[in-house]
C-alpha positions as CSV (number, residue, x, y, z in Angstrom):
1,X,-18.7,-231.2,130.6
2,X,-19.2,-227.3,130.6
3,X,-20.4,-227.1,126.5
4,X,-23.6,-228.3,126.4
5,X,-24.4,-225.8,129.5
6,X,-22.9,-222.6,127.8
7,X,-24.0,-223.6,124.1
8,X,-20.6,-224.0,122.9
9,X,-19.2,-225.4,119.8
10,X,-16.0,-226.5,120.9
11,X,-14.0,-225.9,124.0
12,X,-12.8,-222.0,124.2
13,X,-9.8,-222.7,125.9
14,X,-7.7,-225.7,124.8
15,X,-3.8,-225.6,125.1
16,X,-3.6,-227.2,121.5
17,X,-1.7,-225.0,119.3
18,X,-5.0,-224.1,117.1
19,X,-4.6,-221.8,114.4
20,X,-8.4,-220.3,114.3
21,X,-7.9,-219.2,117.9
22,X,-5.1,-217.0,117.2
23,X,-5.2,-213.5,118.9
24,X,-3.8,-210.3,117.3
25,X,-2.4,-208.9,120.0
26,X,-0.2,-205.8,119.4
27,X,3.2,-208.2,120.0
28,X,1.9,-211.2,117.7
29,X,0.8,-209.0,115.0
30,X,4.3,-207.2,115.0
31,X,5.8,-211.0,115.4
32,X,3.5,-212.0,112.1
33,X,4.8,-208.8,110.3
34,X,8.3,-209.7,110.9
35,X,8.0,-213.3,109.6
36,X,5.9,-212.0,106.3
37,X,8.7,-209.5,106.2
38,X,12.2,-212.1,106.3
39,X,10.2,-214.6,103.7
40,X,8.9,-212.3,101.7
41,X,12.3,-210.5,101.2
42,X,14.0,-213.5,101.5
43,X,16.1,-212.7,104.5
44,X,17.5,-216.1,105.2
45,X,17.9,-217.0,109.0
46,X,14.7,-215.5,111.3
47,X,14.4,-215.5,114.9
48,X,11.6,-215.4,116.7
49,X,11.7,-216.1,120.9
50,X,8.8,-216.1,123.7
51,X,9.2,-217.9,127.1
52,X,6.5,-220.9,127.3
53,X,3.3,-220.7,126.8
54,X,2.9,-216.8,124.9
55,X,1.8,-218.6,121.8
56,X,4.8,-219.3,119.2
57,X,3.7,-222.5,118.0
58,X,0.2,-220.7,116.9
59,X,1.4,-218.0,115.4
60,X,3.7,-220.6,113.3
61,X,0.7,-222.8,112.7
62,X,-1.4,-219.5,111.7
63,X,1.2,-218.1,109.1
64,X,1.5,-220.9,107.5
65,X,-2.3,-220.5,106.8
66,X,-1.7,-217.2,105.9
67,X,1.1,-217.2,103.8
68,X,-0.6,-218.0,100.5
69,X,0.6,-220.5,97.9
70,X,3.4,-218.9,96.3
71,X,5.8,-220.0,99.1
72,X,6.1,-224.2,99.7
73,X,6.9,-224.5,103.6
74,X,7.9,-227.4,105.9
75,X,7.1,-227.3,109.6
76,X,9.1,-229.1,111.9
77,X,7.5,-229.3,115.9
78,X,10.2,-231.8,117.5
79,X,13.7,-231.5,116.4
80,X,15.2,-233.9,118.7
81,X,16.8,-235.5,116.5
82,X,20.2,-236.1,114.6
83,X,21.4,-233.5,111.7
84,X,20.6,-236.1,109.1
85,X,17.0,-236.8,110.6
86,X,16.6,-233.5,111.1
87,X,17.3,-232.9,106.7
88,X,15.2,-236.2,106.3
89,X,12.1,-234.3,108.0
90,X,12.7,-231.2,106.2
91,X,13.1,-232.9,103.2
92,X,9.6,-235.1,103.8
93,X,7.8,-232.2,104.8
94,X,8.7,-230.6,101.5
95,X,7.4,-233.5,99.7
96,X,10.9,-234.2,98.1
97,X,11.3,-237.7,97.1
98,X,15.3,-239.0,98.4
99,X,16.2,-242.4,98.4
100,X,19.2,-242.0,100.0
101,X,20.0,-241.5,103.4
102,X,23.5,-240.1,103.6
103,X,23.8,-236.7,104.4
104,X,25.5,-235.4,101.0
105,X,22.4,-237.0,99.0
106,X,19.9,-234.7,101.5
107,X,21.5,-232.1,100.4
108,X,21.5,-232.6,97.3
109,X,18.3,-233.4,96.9
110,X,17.0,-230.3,99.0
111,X,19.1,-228.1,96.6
112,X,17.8,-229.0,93.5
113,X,14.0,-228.6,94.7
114,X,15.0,-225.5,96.3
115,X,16.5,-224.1,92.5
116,X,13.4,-225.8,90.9
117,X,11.4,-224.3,92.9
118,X,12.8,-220.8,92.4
119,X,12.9,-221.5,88.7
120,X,9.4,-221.4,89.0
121,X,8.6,-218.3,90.9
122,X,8.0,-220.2,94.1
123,X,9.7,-219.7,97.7
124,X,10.5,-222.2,100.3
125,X,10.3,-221.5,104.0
126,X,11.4,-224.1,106.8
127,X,9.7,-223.1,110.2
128,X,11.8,-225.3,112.9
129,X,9.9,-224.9,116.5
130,X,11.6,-225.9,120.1
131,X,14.7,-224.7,118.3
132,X,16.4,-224.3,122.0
133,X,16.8,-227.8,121.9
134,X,18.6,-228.4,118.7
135,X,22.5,-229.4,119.4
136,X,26.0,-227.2,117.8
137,X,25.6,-229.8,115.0
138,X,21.8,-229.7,114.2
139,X,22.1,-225.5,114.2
140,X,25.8,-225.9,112.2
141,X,23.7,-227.8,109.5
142,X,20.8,-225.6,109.1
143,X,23.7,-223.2,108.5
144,X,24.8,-224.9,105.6
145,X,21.2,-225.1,104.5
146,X,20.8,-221.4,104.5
147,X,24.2,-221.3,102.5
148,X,22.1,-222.5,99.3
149,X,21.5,-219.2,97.2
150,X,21.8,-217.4,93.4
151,X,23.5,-214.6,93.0
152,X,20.7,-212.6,94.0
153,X,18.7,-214.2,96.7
154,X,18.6,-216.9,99.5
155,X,16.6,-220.0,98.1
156,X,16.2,-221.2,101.4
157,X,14.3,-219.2,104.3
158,X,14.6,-220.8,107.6
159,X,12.6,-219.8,110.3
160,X,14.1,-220.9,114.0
161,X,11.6,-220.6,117.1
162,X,12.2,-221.3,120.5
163,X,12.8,-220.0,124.2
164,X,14.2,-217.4,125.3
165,X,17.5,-219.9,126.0
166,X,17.9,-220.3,121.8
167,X,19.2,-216.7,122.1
168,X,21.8,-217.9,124.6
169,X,22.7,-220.5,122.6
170,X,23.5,-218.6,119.9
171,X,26.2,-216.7,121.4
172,X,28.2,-219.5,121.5
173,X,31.1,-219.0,119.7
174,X,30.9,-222.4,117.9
175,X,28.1,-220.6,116.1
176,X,29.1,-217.1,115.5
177,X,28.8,-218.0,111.6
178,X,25.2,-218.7,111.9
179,X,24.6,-216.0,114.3
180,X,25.9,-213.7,112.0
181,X,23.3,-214.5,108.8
182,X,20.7,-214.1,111.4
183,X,18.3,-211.3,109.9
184,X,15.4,-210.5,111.5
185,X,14.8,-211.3,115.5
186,X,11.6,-211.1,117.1
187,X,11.1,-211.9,121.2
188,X,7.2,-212.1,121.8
189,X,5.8,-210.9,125.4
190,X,3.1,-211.6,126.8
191,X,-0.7,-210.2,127.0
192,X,-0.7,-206.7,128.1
193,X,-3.1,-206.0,130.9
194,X,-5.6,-204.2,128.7
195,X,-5.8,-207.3,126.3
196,X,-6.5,-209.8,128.4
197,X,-10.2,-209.2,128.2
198,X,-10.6,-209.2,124.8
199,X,-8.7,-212.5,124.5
200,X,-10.7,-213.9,126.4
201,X,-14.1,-212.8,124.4
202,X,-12.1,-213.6,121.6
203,X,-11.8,-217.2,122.7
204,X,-15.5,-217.2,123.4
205,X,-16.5,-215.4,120.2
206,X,-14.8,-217.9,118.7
207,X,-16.3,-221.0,120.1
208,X,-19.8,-219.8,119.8
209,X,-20.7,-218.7,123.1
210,X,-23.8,-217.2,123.5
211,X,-24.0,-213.8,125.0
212,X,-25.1,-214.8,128.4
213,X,-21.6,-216.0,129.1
214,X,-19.3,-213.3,130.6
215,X,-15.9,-212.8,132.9
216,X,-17.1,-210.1,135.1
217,X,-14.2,-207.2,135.3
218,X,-12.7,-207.9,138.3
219,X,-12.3,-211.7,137.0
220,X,-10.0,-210.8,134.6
221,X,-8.4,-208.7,137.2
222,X,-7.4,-211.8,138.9
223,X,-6.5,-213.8,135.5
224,X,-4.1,-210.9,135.0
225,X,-2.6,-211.1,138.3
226,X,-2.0,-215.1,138.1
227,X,-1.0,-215.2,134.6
228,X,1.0,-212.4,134.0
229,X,-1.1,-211.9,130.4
230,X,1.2,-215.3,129.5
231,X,-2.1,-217.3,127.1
232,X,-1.6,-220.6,127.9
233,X,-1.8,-220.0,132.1
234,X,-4.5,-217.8,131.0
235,X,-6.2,-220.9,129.2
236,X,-5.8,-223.3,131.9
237,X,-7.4,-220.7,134.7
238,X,-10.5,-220.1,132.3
239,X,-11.2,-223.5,131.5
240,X,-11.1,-224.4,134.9
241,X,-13.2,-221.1,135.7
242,X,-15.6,-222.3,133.0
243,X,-16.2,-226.1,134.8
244,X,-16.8,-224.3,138.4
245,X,-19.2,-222.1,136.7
246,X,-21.4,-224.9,135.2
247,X,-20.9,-227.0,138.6
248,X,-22.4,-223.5,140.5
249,X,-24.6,-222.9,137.0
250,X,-23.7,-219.6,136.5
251,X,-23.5,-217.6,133.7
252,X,-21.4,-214.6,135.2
253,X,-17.3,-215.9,136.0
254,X,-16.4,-213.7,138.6
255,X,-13.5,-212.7,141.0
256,X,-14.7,-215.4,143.6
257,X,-15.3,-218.3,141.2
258,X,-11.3,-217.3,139.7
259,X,-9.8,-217.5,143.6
260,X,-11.4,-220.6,144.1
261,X,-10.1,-222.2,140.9
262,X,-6.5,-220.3,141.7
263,X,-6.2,-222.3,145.0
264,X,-7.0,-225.5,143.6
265,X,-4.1,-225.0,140.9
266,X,-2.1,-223.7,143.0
267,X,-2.5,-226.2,146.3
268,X,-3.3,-225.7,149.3
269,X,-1.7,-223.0,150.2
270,X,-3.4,-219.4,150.3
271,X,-3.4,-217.3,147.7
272,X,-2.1,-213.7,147.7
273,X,-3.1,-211.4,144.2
274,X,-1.9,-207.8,144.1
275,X,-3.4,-205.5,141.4
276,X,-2.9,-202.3,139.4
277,X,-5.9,-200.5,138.9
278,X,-5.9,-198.2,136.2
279,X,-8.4,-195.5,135.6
């Protein structure tokens, strides 16, 4: 409702998992450093953690942009599945061609691309997302998968992504052999205070919006405070902060419009924001 009135291209502040949006913040760059890092040095098993909503699955979908066209990658979103549909994905998302359905023909199959693969200078990286939801059987396999390697390097990279509970997970002794190939970890934070702002222009910047458009500092004072710098609350409160500007048509979000538009996420109940001013 709000684009037409602030001249935008596209909505700012969608929850979608959209790669041109991504923010460098200090904590995604150094998660995006340590990804190029396992891959490129062919590291094996990566880690990389966030509670909901700091922005994993973007960062996942924006590597995979970046990552050029030497390495072939799969990405898997839901892995609620069984060990062998999990192989089946990973195996379609790689493009390899398997007839067969049993388990020791996935394999197989995976194998052989992976060493052809190699044979022709390329890498292969499998990004698996929502990984704290995979079972002691789907993680035991993608153990296995990481097991496929020369004499000098792993042919396989795996990436493994999820909540902060995947880290709890695997400390279970079941998987202490898959624990133990895991080499580079990575838990993302959210927004510090001083980057909220500029995420926030970012967005905007992004999206077209004309100059006239603007959080006023103590706004973002209060989309600190409620979000905690976490991006996705931080999307919601701005996109609703963005509809009660056009319905007051305003140009300038500021710390009243944000209260208002706290409350009616929140309930009914009042609202109570403490801040940290810093000079």
């Amino acid at each position: 409702m709000y684009k037409e009135f602030y001249s935008l291209k596209e909505n700012p502040f969608n929850i979608t998992a959209d790669p041109a949006f991504f923010f460098p913040s200090i904590r995604h760059e150094e998660a995006f450093n340590h990804l190029a890092y396992g891959i490129s040095s062919r590291k094996g098993i990566i880690v990389i953690t966030g509670e909901i909503g700091t922005g994993k699955t973007t960062l996942c979908r924006m590597f995979l942009n970046r990552i050029g066209n030497k390495v072939k990658t799969a990405l898997i979103l839901n892995p609620s599945f069984s060990d062998i549909q999990l192989l089946q994905m990973i195996a379609h998302d790689l493009g390899i061609d398997c007839q067969k359905k049993n388990k020791l023909d996935l394999v197989g199959a995976i194998a052989l691309f992976l060493v052809e693969q190699s044979s022709q200078g390329y890498n292969v990286a499998v990004i698996i997302d929502e990984c704290q939801n995979l079972n002691i059987r789907q993680l035991e396999q993608i153990r296995l998968l990481s097991n496929l390697e020369t004499e000098k390097e792993k042919l396989l990279q795996i990436i493994l992504v999820g909540q902060p509970e995947l880290n709890d997970k695997l400390q279970n002794p079941a998987l202490r052999q898959l624990t133990q190939r895991v080499t580079v970890r990575y838990h993302i934070l959210p927004l510090d205070k001083s980057e909220v702002g500029n995420y926030i222009d970012h967005r905007l910047k992004t999206a077209k919006a004309n100059g006239r458009l603007r959080f006023t500092k103590q706004a973002i004072e209060t989309i600190y405070a409620y979000s905690q710098g976490t991006p996705r609350v931080i999307n919601i409160l701005c996109d609703r902060a963005l509809l009660a500007g056009f319905v007051h048509e305003t140009f300038s979000i500021d710390e009243t419009i944000l209260k208002e538009c706290i409350k009616e996420l929140q309930g009914p109940k009042e609202v109570q924001l403490t801040y940290e001013y810093h000079s």
